[in-house]
C-alpha positions in Angstrom: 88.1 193.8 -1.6 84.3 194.6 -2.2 83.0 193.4 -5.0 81.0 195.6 -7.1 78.7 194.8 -9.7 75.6 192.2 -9.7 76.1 189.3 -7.0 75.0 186.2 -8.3 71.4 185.2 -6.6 70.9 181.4 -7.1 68.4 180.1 -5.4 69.6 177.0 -2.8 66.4 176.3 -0.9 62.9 177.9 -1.1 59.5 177.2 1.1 58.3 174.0 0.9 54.5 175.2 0.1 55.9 177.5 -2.7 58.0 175.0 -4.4 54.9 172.8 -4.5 52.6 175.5 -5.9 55.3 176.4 -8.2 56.4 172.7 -9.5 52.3 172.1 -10.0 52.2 169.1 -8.2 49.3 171.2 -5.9 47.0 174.2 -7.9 47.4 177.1 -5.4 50.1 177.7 -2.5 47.3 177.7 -0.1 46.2 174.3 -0.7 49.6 173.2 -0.7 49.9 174.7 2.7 46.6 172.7 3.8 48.0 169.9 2.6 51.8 170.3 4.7 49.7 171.3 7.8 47.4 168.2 7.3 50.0 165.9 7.2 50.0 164.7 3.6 52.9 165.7 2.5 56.8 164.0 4.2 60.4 165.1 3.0 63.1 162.7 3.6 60.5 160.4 5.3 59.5 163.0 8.3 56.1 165.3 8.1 56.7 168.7 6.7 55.0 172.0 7.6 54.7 174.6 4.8 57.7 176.8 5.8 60.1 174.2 5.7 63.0 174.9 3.4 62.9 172.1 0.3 66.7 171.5 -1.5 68.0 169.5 -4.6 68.0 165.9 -3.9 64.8 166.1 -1.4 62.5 162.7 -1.8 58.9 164.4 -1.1 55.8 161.9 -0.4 52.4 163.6 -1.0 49.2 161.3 -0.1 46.9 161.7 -2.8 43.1 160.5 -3.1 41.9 157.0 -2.3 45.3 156.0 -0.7 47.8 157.0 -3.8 51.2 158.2 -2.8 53.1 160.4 -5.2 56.7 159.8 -5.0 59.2 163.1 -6.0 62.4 164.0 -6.0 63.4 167.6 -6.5 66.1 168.1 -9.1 65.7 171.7 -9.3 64.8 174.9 -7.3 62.5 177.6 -8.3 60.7 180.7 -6.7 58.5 182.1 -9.5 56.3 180.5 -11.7 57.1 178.5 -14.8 54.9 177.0 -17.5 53.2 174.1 -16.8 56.1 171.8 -19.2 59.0 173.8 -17.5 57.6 172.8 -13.9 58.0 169.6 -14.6 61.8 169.8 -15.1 61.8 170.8 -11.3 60.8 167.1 -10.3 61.4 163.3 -11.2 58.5 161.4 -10.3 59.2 158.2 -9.0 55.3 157.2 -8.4 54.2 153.4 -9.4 52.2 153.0 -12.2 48.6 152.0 -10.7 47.7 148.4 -10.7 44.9 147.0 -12.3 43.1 146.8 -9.8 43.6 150.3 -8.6 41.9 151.3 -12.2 39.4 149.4 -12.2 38.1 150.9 -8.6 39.1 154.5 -9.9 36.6 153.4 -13.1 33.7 152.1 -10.7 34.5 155.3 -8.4 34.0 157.4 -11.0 30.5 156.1 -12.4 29.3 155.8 -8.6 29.7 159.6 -8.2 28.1 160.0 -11.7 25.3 158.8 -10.7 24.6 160.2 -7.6 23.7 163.7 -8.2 23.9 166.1 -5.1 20.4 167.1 -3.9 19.4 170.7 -6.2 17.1 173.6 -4.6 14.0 173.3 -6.5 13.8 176.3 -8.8 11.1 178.6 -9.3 7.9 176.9 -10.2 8.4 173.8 -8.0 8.8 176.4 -5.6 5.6 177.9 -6.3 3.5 174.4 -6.6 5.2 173.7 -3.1 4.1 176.5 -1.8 0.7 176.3 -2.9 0.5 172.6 -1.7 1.2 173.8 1.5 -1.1 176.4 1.6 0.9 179.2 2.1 0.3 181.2 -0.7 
């Protein structure tokens, strides 16, 4: 017999890259993709591309700055977007709390790149006195 009527759609596995843009552990699906095809990201203790499929009960580890590794397992599967608090029902994160230490350098890390400013173009009347001081004007 055929059945008629709605067939129910439930989702068992979706792309790994989506999943991770959709759970917000990454900000877009592209840099999630980066980070599959760069190796940061293992399922099940094996390296991942993008288009693997990611089920229930998957243990991901995703290499995070300064040598962090963010330890998840998926407890639910979603396609589409969720709020941010809602996401976070899609995941149990097992990650460490940092150590002491690890804060500390996070602190001094932070303060270092506070203080050194990136080099700026000089804007329009240095670029005036420069040019003057070189003659070229």
């Amino acid at each position: 017999m055929a059945e008629t009527g709605k067939e129910s759609t439930s989702v068992v596995a979706v792309r790994l890259d989506v999943w991770l843009d959709v759970s917000c552990l990454f900000r877009t699906r592209s840099e999630a993709q980066k980070a599959c095809n760069g190796g940061k990201v293992d399922v099940n203790g094996n390296a991942a591309k993008p288009h693997r499929l990611v089920r229930v009960g998957d243990a991901l580890e995703i290499s995070r700055p300064m040598g962090r590794k963010q330890q998840v397992i998926v407890t639910a599967i979603a396609e589409r977007h969720l709020p941010k608090a809602e996401a976070k029902a899609l995941y149990e994160d097992r990650t460490p709390p940092p150590s002491p230490e690890e804060i500390e350098m996070r602190r001094l890390e932070r303060i270092y790149r506070a203080s050194v400013a990136p080099p700026r173009a000089p804007e329009k009347r240095e670029r005036r006195a420069l040019r003057a001081l070189k003659g070229k004007d």
